[in-house]
TISE-365832 format. One record per residue (C-alpha): residue in one letter; chain; x, y, z. Coordinates in nm, 3 decimals. Layout:
<pt resn="A" chain="A" u="X" v="Y" w="Z"/>
...
END
This chain:
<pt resn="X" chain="A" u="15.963" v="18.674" w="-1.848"/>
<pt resn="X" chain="A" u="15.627" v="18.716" w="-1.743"/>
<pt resn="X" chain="A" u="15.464" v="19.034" w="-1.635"/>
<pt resn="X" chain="A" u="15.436" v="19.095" w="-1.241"/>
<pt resn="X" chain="A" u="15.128" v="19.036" w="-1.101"/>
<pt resn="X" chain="A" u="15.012" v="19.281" w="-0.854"/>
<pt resn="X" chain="A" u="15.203" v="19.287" w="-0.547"/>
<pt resn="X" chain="A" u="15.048" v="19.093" w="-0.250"/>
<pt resn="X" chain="A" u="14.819" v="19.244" w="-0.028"/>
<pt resn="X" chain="A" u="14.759" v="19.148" w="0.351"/>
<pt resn="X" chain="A" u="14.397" v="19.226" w="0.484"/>
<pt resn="X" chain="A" u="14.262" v="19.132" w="0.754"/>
<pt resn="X" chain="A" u="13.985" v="18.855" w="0.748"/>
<pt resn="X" chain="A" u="13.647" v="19.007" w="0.631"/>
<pt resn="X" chain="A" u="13.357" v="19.047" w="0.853"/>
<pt resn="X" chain="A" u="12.996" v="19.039" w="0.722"/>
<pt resn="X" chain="A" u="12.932" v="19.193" w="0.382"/>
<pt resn="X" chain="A" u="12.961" v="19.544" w="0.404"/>
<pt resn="X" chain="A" u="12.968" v="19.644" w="0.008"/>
<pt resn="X" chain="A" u="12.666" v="19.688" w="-0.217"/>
<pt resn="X" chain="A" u="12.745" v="19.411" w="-0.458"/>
<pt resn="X" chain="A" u="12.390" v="19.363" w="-0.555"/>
<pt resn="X" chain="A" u="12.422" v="19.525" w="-0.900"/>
<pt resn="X" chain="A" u="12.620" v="19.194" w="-0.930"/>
<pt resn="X" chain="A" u="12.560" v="18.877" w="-1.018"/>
<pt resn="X" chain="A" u="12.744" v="18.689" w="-0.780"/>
<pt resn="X" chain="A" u="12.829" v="18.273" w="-0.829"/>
<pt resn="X" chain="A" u="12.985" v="18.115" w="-0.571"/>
<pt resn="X" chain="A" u="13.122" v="17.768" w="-0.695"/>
<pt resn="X" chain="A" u="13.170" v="17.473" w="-0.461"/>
<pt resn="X" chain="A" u="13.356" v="17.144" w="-0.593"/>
<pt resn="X" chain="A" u="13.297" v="16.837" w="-0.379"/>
<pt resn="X" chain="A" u="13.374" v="16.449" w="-0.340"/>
<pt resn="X" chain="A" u="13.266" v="16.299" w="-0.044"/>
<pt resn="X" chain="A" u="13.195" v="16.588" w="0.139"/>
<pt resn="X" chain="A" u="12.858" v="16.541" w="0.348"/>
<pt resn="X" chain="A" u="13.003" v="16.637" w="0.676"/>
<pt resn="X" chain="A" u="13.113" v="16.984" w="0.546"/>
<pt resn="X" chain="A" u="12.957" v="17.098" w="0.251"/>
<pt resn="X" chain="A" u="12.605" v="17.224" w="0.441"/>
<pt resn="X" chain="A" u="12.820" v="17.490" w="0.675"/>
<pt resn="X" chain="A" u="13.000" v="17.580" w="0.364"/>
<pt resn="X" chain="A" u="12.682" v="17.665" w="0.178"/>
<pt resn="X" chain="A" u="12.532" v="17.806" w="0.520"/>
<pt resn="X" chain="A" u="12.827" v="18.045" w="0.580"/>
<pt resn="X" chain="A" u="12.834" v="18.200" w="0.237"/>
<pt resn="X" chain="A" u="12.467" v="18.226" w="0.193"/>
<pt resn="X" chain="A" u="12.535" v="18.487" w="0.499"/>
<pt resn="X" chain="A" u="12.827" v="18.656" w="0.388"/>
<pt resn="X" chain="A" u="12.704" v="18.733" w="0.071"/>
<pt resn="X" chain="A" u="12.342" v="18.723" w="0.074"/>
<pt resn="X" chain="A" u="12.290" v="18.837" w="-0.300"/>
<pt resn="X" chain="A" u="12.483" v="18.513" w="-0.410"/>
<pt resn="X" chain="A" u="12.415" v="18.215" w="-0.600"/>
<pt resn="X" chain="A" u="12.539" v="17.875" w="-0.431"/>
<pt resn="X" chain="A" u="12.651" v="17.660" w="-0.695"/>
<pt resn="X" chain="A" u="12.750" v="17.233" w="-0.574"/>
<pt resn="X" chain="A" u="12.915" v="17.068" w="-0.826"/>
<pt resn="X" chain="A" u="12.871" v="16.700" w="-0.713"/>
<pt resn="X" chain="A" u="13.168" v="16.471" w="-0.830"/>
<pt resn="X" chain="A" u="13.069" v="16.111" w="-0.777"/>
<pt resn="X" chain="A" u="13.050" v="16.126" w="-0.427"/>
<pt resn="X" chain="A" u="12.952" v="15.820" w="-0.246"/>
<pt resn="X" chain="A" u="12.779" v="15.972" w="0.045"/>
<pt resn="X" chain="A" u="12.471" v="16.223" w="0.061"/>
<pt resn="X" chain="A" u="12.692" v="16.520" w="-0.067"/>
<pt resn="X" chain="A" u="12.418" v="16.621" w="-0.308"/>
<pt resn="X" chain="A" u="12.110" v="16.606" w="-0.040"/>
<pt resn="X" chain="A" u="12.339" v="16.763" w="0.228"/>
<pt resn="X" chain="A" u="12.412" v="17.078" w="0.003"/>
<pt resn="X" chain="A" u="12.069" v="17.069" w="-0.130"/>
<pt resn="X" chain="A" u="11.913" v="17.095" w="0.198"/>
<pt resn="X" chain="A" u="12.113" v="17.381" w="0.269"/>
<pt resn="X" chain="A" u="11.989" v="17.609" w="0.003"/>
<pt resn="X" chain="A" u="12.218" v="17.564" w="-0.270"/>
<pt resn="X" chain="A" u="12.199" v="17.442" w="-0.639"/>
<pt resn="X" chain="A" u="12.315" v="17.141" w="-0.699"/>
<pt resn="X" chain="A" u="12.461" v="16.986" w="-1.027"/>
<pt resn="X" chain="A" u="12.676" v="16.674" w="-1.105"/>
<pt resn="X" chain="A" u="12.979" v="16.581" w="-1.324"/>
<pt resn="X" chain="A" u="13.015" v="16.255" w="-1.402"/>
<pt resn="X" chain="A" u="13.435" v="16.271" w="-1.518"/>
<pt resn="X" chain="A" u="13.640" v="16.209" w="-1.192"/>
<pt resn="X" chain="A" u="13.883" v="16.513" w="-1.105"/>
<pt resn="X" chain="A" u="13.849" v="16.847" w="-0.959"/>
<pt resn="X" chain="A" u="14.005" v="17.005" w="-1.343"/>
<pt resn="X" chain="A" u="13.663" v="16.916" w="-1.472"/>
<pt resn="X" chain="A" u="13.473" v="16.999" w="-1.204"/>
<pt resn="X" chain="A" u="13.564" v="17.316" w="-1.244"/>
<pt resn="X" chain="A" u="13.593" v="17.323" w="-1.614"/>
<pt resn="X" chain="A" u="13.202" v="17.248" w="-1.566"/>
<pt resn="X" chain="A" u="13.171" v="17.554" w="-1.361"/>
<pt resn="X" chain="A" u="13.385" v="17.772" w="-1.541"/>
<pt resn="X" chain="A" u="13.151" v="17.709" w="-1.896"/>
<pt resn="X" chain="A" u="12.804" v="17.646" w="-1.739"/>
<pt resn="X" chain="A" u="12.748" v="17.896" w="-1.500"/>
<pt resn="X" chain="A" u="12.698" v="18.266" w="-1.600"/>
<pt resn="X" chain="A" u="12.762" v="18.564" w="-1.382"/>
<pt resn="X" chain="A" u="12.975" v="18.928" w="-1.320"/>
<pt resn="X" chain="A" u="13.171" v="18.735" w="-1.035"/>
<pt resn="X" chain="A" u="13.282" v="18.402" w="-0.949"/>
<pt resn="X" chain="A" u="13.381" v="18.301" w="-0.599"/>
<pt resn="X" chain="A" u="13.584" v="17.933" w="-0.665"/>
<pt resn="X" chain="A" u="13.621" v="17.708" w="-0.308"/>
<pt resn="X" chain="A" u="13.635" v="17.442" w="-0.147"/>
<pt resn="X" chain="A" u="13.355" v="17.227" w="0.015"/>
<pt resn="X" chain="A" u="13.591" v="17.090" w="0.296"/>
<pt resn="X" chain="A" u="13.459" v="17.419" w="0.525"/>
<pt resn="X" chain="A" u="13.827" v="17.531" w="0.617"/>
<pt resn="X" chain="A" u="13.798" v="17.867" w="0.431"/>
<pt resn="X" chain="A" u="13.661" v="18.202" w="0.620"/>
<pt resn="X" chain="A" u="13.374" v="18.266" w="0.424"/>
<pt resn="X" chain="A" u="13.336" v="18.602" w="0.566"/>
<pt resn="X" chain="A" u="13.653" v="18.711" w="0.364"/>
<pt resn="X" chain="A" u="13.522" v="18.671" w="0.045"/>
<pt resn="X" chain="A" u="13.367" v="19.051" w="0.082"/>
<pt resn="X" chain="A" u="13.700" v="19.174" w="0.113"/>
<pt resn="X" chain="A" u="13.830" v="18.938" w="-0.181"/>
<pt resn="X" chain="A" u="13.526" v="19.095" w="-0.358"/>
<pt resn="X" chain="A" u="13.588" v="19.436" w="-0.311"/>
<pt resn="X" chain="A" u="13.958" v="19.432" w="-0.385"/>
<pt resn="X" chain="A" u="13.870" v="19.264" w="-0.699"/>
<pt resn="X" chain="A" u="13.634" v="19.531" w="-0.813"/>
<pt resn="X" chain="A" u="13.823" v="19.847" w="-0.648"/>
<pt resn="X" chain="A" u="14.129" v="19.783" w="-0.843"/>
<pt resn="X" chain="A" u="14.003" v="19.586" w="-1.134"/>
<pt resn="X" chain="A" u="14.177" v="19.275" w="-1.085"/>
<pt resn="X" chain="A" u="14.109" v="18.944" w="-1.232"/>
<pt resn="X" chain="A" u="14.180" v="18.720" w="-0.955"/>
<pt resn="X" chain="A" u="14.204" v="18.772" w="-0.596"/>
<pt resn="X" chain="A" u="14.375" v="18.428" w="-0.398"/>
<pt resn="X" chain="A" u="14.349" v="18.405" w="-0.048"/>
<pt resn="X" chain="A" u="14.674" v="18.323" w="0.107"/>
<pt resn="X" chain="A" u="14.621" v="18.111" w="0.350"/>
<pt resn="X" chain="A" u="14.691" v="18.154" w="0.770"/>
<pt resn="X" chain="A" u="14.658" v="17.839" w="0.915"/>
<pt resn="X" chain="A" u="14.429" v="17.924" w="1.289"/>
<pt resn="X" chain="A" u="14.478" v="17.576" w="1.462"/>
<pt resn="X" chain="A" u="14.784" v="17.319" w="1.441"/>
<pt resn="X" chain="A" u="14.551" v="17.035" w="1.230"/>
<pt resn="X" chain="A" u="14.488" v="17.289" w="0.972"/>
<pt resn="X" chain="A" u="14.781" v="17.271" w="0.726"/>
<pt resn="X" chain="A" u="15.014" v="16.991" w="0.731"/>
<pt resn="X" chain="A" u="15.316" v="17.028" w="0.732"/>
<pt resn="X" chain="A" u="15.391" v="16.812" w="0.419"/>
<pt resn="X" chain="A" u="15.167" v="17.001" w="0.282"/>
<pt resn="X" chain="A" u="15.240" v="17.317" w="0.369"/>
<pt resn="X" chain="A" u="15.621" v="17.194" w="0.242"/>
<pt resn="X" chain="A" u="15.475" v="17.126" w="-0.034"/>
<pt resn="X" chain="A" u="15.308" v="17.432" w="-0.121"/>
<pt resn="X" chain="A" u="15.660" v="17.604" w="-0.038"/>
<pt resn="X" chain="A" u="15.843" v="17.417" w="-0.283"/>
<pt resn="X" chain="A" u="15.629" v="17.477" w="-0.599"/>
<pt resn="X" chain="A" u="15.519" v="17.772" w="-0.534"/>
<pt resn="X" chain="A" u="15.884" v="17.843" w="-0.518"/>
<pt resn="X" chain="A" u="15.948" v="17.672" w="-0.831"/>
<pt resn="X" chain="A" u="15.688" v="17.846" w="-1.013"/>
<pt resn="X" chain="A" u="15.840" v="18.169" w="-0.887"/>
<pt resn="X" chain="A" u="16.140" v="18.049" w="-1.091"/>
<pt resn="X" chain="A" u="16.011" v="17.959" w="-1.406"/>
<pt resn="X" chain="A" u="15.720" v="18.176" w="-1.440"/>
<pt resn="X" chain="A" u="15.847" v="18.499" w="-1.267"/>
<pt resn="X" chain="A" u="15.695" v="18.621" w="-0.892"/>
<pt resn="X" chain="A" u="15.391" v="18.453" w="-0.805"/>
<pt resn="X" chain="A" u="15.215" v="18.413" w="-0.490"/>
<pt resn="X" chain="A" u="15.232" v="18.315" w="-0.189"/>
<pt resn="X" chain="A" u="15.010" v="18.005" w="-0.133"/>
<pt resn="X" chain="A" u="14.967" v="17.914" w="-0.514"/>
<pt resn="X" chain="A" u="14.752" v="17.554" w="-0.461"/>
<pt resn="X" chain="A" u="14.495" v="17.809" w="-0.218"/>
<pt resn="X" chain="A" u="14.116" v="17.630" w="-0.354"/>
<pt resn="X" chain="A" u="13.982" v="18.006" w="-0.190"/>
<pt resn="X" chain="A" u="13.972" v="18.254" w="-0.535"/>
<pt resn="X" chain="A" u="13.799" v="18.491" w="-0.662"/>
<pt resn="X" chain="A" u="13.730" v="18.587" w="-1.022"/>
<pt resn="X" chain="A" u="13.640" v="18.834" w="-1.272"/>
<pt resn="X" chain="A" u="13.436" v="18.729" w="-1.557"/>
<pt resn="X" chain="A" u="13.686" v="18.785" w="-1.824"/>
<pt resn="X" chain="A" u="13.930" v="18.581" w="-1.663"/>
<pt resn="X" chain="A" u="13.723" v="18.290" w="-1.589"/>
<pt resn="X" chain="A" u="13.536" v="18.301" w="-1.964"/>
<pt resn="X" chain="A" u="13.875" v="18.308" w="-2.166"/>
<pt resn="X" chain="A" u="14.035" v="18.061" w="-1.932"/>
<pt resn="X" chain="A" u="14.127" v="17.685" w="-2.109"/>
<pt resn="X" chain="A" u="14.098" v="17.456" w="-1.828"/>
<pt resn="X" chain="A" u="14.315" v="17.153" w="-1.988"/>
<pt resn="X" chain="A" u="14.411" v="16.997" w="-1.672"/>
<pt resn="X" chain="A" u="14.170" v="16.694" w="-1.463"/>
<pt resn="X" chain="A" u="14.292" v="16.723" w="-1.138"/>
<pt resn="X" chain="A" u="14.390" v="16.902" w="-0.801"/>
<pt resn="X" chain="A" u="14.669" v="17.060" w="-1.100"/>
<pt resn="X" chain="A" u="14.391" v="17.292" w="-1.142"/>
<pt resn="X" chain="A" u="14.542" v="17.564" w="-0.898"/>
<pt resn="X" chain="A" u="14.843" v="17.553" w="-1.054"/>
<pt resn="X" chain="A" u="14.716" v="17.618" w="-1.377"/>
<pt resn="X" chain="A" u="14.539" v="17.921" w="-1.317"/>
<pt resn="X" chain="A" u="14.835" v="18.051" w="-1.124"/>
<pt resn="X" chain="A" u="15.033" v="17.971" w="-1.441"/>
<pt resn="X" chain="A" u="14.738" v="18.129" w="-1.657"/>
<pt resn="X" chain="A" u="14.744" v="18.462" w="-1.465"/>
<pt resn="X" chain="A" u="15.090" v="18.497" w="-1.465"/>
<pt resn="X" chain="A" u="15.180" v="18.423" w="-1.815"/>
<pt resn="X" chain="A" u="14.944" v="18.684" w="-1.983"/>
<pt resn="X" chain="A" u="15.039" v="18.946" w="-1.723"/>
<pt resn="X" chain="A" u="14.682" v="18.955" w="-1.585"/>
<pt resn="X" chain="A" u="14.607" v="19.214" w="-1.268"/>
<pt resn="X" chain="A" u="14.575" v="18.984" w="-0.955"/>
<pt resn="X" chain="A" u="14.649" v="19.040" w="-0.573"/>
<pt resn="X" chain="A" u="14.645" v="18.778" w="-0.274"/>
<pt resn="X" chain="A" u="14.485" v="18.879" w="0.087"/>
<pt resn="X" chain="A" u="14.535" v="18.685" w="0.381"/>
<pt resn="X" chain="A" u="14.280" v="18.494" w="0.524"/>
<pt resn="X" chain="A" u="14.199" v="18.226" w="0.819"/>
<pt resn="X" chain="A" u="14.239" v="17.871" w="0.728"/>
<pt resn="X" chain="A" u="14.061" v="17.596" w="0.983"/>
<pt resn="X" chain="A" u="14.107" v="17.253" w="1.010"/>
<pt resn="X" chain="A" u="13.866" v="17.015" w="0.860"/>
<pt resn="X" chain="A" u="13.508" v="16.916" w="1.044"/>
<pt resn="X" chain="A" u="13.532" v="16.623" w="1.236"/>
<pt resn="X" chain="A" u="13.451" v="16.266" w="1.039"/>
<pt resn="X" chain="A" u="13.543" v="16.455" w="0.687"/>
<pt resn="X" chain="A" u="13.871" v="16.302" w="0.513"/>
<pt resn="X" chain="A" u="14.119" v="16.510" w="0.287"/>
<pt resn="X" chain="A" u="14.121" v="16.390" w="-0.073"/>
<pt resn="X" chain="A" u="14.497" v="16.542" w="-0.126"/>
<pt resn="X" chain="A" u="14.791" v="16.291" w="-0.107"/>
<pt resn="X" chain="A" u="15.128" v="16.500" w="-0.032"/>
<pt resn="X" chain="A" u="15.315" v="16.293" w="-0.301"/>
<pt resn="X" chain="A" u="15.118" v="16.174" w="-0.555"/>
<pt resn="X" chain="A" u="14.909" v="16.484" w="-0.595"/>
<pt resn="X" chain="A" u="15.282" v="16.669" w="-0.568"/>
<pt resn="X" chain="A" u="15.398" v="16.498" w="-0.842"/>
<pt resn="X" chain="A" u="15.098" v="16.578" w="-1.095"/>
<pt resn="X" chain="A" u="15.160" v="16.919" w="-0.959"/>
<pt resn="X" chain="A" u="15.514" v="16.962" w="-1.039"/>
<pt resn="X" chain="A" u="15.433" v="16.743" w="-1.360"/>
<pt resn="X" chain="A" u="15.222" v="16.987" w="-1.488"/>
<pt resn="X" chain="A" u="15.462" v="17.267" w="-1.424"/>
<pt resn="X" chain="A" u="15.679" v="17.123" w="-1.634"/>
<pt resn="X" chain="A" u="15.409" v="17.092" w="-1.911"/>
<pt resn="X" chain="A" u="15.313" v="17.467" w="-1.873"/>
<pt resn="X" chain="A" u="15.665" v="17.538" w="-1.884"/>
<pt resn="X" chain="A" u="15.725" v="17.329" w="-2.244"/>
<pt resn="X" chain="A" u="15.437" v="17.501" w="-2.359"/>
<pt resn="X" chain="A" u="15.441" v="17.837" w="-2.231"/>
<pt resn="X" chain="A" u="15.846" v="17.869" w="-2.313"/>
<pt resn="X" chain="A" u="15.958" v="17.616" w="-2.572"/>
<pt resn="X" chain="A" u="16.207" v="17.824" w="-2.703"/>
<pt resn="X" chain="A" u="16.418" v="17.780" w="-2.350"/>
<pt resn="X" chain="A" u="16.284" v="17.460" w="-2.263"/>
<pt resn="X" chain="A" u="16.435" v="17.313" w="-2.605"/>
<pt resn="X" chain="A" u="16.739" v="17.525" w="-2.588"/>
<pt resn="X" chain="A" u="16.836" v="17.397" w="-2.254"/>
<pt resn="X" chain="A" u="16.796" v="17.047" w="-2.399"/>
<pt resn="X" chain="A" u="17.000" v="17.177" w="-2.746"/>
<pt resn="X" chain="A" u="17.264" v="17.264" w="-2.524"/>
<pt resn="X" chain="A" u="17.300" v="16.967" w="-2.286"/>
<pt resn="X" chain="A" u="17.275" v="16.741" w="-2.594"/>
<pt resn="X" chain="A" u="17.580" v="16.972" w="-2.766"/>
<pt resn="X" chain="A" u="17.782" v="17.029" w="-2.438"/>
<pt resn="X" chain="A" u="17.765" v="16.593" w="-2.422"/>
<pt resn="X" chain="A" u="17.887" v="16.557" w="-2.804"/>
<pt resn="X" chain="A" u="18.148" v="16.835" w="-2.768"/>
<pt resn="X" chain="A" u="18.330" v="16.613" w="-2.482"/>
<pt resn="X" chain="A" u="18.301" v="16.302" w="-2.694"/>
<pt resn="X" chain="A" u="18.468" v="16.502" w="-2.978"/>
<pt resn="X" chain="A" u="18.747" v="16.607" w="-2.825"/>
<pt resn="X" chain="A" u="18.932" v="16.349" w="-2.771"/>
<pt resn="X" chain="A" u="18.880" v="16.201" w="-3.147"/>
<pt resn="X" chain="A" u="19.005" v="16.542" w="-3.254"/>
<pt resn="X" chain="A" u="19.308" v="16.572" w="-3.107"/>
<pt resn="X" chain="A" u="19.378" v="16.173" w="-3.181"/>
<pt resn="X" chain="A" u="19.304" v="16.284" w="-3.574"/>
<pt resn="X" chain="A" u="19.546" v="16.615" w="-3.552"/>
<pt resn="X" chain="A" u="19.824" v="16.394" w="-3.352"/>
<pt resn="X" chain="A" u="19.797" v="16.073" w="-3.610"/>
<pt resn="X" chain="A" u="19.546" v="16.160" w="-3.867"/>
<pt resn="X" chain="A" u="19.348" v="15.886" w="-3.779"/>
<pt resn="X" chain="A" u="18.970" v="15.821" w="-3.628"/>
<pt resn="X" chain="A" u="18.993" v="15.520" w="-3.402"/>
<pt resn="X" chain="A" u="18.661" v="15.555" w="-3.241"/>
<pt resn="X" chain="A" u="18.474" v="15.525" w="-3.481"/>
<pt resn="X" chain="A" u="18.159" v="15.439" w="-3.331"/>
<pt resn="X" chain="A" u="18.216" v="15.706" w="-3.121"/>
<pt resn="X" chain="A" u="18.231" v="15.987" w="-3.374"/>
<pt resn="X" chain="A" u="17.944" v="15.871" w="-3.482"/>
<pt resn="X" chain="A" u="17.791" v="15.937" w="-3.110"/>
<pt resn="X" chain="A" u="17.889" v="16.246" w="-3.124"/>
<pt resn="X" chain="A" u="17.737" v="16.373" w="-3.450"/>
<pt resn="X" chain="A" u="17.416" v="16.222" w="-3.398"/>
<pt resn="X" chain="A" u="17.423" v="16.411" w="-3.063"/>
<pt resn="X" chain="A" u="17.498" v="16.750" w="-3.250"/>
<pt resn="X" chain="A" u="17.208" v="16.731" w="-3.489"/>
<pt resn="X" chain="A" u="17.008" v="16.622" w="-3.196"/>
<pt resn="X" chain="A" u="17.113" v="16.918" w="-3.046"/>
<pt resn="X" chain="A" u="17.021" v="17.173" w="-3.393"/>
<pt resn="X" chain="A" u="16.715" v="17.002" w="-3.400"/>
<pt resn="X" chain="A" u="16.601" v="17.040" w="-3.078"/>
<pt resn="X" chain="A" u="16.679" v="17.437" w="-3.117"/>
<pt resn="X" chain="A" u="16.507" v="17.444" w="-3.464"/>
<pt resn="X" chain="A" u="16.167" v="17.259" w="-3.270"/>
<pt resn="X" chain="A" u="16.181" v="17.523" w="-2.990"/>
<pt resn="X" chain="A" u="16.222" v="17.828" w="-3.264"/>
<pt resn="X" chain="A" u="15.847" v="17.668" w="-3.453"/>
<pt resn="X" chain="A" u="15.690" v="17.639" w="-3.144"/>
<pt resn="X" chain="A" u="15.802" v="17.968" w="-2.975"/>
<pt resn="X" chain="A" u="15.628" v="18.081" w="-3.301"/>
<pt resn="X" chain="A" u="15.303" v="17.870" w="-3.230"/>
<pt resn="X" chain="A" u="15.302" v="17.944" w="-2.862"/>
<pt resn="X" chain="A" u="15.289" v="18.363" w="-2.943"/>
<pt resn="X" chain="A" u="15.000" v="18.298" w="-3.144"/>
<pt resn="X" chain="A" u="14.816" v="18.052" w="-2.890"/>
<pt resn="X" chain="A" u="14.893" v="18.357" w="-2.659"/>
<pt resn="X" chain="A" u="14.760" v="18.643" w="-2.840"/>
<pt resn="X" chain="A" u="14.420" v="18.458" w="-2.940"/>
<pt resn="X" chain="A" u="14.428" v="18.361" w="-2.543"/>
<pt resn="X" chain="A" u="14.458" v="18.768" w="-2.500"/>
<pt resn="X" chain="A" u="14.194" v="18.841" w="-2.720"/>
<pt resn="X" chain="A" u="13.939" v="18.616" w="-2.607"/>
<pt resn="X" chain="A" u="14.002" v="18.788" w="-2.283"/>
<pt resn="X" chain="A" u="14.005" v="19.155" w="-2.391"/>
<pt resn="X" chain="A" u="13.660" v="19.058" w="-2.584"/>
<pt resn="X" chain="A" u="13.519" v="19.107" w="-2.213"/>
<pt resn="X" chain="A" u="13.475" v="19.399" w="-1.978"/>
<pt resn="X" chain="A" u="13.727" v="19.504" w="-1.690"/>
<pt resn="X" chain="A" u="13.591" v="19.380" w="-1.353"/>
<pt resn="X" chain="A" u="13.303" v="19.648" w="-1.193"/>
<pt resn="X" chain="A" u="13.201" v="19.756" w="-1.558"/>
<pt resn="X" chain="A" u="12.934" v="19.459" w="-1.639"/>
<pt resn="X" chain="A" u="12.632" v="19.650" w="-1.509"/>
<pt resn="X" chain="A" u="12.785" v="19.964" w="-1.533"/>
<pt resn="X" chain="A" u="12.789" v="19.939" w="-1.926"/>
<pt resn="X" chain="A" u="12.498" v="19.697" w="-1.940"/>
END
């Protein structure tokens, strides 16, 4: 199982920055499709709650005048020409250098403001990743599909992963260096979340959650989420994390469905051969076997790459560890 994360924290929302970050060099990334109506406030707001940081756009193919709009508002603008917000923020996470990354949104339904706090848990405690959990302010905020939804998996990754948080697909994080430099973003889409929810809790890394207001979307601007197809790639790719982050149970599970399934097809061709001393199914039998070596071999795959998946994970650790705790880059530098 999984180390526990750190246990959640509930702050309330941040006001203007209050901290002396400027030792720091402070990124705040901003993925966006389509996002013209919103992205200018979103730039505006954290320009004034964190004065010291750089605004960084990451255009996605948007049809509209994204790119101008954000521009205009003071930030930098780049583009990425593969469709998906994965490598989007792949792109972020390699190109852009800096003590302390601030990932969110361009829709302008995250407090801004809060990011100080997020920022000054992060460094107080040495975490990795602060996520802001999510507290919906007005009805048209969060719906309730989604909201569903975000139950459900984050429920599910609970399960599988060991406790997690409370609003796991929240687009409102905050990072340490060595977290986002030693993370392998594989996945292309809104899975992203997910992912680095999975990420954290898999290689035990410190990380806290602080509530935080959540708004409803600017008139005229359009969510790109769909409930159930984006769902499904969600709980998809929990699946996949769970294959590859515990093969040895994942292929067990099937070894043992596979067995329990020949088992019952033996039976009754066992006691027919101890009553008469004869196989009458023959075909049967045959079933049966193949299922049982199905079964050994799917236990044998899951010991190799239980095996593979310890070394992936200590060369995942190490890249990590080859960085410095959060609040020690200009300390040390």
């Amino acid at each position: 199982m999984a180390k526990k994360v750190s246990s959640t924290t509930v702050r309330k929302p941040g006001g203007p920055q209050t901290a002396d970050f400027t030792r720091y060099k402070i990124a705040v990334l901003v993925p966006c499709y389509n996002e013209a109506v919103a992205v200018a406030k979103v730039v505006k707001d954290f320009r004034a709650a964190l004065p010291n940081a750089t605004i960084f756009v990451f255009d996605n193919n948007s049809t509209d005048n994204t790119a101008e709009a954000a521009r205009a508002a003071g930030a930098e603008v780049f583009q990425e020409k593969h469709q998906g917000k994965g490598f989007v923020v792949r792109r972020m996470f390699t190109d852009i250098e800096a003590d302390i990354y601030v990932l969110v949104d361009g829709d302008a339904t995250y407090d801004a403001p809060s990011a100080s706090a997020m920022i000054e848990r992060l460094l107080a405690d040495r975490l990795d990743m602060v996520v802001a959990n999510r507290i919906d302010s007005e009805e048209a905020a969060y719906r309730a599909g989604h909201r569903a939804g975000n139950m459900l998996l984050t429920g599910f990754v609970a399960w599988v992963f060991g406790p997690a948080f409370n609003d796991m697909l929240s687009g409102y994080r905050v990072f340490s260096r060595r977290f986002v430099k030693s993370f392998p973003v594989l996945s292309g889409g809104f899975e992203i979340e997910t992912e680095l929810t999975v990420h954290a809790l898999e290689l035990g890394l410190p990380a806290a959650e602080i509530d935080t207001p959540y708004y409803a979307r600017p008139q005229g601007s359009m969510s790109k989420l769909n409930t159930w197809r984006d769902g499904f790639r969600i709980l998809r790719t929990i699946l996949a994390l769970y294959r590859a982050e515990r093969p040895l149970t994942f292929f067990s599970i099937i070894g043992l469905v596979l067995a329990a399934v020949s088992i019952v097809l033996a039976i009754p061709i066992f006691v027919t051969y101890v009553e008469t001393g004869l196989v009458p199914r023959f075909p049967t039998a045959i079933l049966s076997m193949g299922l049982m070596m199905l079964a050994s071999l799917s236990a044998a795959v899951g010991l190799v790459l239980d095996t593979v998946t310890r070394g992936r994970r200590e060369t995942k650790l190490l890249a990590y560890l080859a960085h410095r705790a959060p609040g020690e880059e200009r300390r040390g530098a």
